[in-house]
C-alpha positions in Angstrom: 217.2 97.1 176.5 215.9 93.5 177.6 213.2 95.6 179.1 212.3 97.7 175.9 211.7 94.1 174.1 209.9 92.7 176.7 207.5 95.7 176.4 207.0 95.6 173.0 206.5 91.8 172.7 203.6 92.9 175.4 202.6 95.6 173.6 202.3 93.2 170.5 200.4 90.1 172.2 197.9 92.5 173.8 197.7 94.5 170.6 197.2 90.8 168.6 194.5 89.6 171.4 192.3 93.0 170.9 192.9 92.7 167.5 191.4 88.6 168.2 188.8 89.9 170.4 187.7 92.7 167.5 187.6 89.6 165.0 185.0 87.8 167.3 182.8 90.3 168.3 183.0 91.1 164.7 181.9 87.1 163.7 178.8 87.5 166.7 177.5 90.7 165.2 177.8 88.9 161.9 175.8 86.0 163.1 173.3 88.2 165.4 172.5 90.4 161.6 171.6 87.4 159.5 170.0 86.0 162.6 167.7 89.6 162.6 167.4 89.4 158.8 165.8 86.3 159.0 163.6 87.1 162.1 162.2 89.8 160.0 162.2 87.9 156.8 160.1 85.3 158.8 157.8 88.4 159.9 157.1 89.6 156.6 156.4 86.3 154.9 154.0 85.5 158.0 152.1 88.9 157.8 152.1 88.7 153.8 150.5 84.7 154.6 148.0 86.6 157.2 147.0 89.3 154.7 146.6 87.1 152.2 144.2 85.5 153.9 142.3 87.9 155.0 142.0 89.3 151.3 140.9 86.0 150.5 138.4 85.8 153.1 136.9 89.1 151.8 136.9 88.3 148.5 135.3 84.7 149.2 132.8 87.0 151.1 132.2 89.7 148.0 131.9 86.8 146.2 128.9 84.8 148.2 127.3 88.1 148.3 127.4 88.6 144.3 126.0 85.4 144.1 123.4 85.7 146.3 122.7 89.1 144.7 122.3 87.4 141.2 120.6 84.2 142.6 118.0 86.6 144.1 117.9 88.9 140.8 117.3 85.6 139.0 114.7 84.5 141.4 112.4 87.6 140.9 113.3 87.8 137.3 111.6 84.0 137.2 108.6 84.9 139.4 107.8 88.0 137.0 107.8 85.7 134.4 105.7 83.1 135.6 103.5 85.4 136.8 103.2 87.0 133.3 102.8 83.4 131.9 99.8 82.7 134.0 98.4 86.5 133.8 98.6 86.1 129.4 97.9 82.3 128.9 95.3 82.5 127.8 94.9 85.3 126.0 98.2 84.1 124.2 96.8 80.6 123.4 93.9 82.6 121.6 95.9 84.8 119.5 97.9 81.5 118.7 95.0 79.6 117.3 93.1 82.6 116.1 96.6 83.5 114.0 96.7 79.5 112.6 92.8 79.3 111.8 93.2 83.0 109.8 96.1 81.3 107.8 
């Protein structure tokens, strides 16, 4: 009988310590997810920091380009109208003071 009890207090320790070792392996799988979770949280937020750069980049790009688009747009704009100024100068000075001295 002493035997029986002795078997089933050893049955019950080494069914307590698996049941302990089940608990920690449990706790370090535990750990090891959030530790992944945050490994690929950090991954996201750095490739969302790296894409948003390079948006930014091309769009600071897209930008300098529409401006030197309209800067250059401006620049002939200006040219064809100086160059209408001093083609019509005086023709339009005439028709000026020949419109005030018909008055």
């Amino acid at each position: 009988m002493e035997s029986i009890i002795k078997r089933v207090i050893e049955s019950e320790y080494r069914a307590q310590r698996l049941i302990d070792d089940a608990k920690e392996e449990s706790k370090k799988m535990l750990i090891k997810a959030e530790e992944d979770i945050k490994k690929i949280e950090q991954d996201m937020l750095e490739s969302v920091k790296k894409r948003i750069k390079e948006i930014k980049i091309e769009k600071q790009k897209q930008a300098s380009e529409q401006v030197e688009k309209i800067r250059s747009e401006t620049e002939r704009k200006c040219e064809a109208m100086h160059s209408k100024f001093n083609k019509n100068k005086n023709k339009w000075v005439q028709e000026i003071l020949q419109e005030i001295i018909s008055r």
